[in-house]
C-alpha positions in Angstrom: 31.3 93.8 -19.1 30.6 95.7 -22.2 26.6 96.4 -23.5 25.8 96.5 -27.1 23.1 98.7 -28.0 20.6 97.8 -29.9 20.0 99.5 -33.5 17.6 102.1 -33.2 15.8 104.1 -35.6 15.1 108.2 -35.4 13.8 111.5 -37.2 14.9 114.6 -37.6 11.5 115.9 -36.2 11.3 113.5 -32.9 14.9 112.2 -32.2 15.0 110.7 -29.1 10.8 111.4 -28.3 10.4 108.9 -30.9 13.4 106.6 -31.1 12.6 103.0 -32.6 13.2 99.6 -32.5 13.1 96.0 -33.2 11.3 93.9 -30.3 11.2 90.7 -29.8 8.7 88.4 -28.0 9.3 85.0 -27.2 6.5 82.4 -27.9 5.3 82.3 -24.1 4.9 86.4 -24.8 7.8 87.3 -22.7 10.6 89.5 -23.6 13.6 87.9 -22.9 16.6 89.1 -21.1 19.9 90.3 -23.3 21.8 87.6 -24.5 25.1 87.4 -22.0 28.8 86.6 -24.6 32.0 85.4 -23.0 35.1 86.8 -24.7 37.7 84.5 -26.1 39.9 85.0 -22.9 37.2 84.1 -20.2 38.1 87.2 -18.3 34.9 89.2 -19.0 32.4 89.3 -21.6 29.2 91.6 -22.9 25.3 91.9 -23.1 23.7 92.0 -26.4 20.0 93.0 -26.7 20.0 92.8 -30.8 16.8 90.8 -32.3 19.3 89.0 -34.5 21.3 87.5 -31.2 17.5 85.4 -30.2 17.8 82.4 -32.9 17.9 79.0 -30.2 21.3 78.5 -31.3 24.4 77.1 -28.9 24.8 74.3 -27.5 25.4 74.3 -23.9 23.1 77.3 -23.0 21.2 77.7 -25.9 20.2 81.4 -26.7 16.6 82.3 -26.8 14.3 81.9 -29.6 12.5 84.7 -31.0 8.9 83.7 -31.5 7.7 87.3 -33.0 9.1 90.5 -33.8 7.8 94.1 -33.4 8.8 97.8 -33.5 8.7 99.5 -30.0 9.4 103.1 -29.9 10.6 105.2 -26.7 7.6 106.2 -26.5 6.2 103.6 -25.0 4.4 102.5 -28.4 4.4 99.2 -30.0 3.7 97.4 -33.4 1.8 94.5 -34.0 4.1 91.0 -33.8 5.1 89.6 -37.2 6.0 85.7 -36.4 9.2 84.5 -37.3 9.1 81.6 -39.9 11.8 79.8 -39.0 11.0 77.1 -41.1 12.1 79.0 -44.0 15.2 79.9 -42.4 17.3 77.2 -43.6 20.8 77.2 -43.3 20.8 81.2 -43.2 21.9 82.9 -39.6 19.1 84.8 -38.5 20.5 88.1 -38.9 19.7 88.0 -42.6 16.9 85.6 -42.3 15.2 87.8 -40.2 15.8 91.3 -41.8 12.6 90.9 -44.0 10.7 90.8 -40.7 12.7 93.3 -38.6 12.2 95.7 -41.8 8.4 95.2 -41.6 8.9 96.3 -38.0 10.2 99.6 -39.1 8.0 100.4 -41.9 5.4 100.0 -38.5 7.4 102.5 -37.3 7.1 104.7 -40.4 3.4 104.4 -39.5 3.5 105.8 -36.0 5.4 108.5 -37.0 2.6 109.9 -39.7 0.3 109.1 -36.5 2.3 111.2 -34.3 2.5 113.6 -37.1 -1.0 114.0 -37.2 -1.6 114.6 -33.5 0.5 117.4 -33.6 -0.8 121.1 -34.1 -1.4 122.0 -37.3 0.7 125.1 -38.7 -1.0 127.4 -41.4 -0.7 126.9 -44.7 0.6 129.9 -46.1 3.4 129.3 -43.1 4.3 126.3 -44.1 3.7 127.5 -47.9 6.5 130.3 -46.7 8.8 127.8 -44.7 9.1 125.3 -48.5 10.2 128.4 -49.7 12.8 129.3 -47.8 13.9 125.8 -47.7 14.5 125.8 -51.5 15.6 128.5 -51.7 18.6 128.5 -49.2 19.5 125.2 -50.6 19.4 127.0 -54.1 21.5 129.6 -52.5 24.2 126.9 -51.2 25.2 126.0 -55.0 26.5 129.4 -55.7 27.5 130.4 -52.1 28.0 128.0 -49.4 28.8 130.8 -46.9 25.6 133.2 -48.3 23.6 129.6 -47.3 25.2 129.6 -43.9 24.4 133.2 -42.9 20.7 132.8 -44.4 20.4 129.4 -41.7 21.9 131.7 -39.2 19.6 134.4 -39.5 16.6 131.6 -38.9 18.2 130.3 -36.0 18.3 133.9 -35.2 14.8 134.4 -35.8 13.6 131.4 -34.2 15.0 132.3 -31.1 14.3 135.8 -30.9 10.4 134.7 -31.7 10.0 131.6 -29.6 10.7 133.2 -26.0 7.9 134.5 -25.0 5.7 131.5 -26.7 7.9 129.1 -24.9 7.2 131.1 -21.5 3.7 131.1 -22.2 3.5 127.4 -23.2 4.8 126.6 -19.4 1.6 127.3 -18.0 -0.3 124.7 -19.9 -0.4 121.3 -19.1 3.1 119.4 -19.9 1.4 116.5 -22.0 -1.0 118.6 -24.1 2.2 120.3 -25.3 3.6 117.7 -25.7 1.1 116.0 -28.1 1.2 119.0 -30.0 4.9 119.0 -30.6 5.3 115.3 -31.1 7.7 115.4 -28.4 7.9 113.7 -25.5 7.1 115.3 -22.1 11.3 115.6 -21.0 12.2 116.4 -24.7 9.3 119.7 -24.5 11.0 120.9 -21.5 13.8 120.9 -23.0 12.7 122.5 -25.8 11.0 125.3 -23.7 13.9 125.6 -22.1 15.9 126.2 -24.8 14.2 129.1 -26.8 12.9 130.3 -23.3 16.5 130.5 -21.5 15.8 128.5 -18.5 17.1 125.0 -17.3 15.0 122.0 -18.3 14.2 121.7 -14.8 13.9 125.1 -13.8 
């Protein structure tokens, strides 16, 4: 049996810590179960958890009707419920019926991830003043000399882990979720950040 994975929705920042989606409740407020397809040889079949699968449709075991849809991030977050007119639906399958909605659900998203931003320890200005800077001008850089761009990233990546070992050490003896809220991360995805610039296994 084969599993289709939802759609999900992530950052550069957050990745995983913060990975989105589109929920769906049905109208008793439960979330129902992925939606189970046979393949066209009988022999075996696969699970689909994809808003646009709950639309009441089939006629022997009808499929589940989304009631309302919401963004849910790994997290643990979720959006408020938009309802699902179906009485505007018409004739249209639900997969484009519902994308207005579903695309409400991420701009919810958006939302929480300027929240999370905000929780996060602020940087000073001048660094970040310093870090637009180098942006531009490595991507400046990258029109004459794609390889001069590549050395310049390297030497950050350089940088970044000669200067983050000891911090990283150091931020071990504070408490995992505080961290955590500063970096926007989750709790797993600090340790393995700390691990990383600090040389030890996530788990170490």
């Amino acid at each position: 049996m084969f599993v289709e994975t939802d759609e999900t929705w992530t950052s550069d920042e957050y990745g995983r810590s913060h990975e989105g989606r589109v929920g769906v409740l049905l109208d008793d407020g439960s979330v129902p179960k992925p939606v189970y397809f046979d393949s066209a040889s009988g022999s075996s079949g696969w699970e689909v958890s994809h808003w646009s699968v709950y639309d009441g449709a089939g006629t022997y075991q009808p499929r589940p009707k989304a009631h309302l849809l919401r963004a849910e991030c790994s997290c643990g977050w979720t959006g408020t419920g938009h309802t699902v007119d179906w009485t505007t639906v018409g004739e249209a399958p639900f997969h484009e019926s519902g994308l207005p909605t579903a695309d409400r659900c991420e701009e919810d998203w958006d939302t929480h991830l300027r929240d999370v931003a905000t929780a996060t320890i602020p940087l000073p200005t001048a660094l970040e003043a310093l870090f637009q800077t180098i942006t531009a001008a490595i991507e400046n850089l990258a029109q004459d000399s794609p390889t001069a761009a590549l050395k310049a990233a390297r030497t950050l990546e350089l940088i970044a882990q000669r200067t983050a070992y000891w911090p990283a050490h150091d931020a071990r003896d504070q408490d995992p979720k505080r961290v955590a809220v500063d970096l926007g991360l989750s709790v797993d995805g600090t340790r393995a950040l700390l691990a990383r610039f600090g040389g030890r296994h996530p788990h170490g």
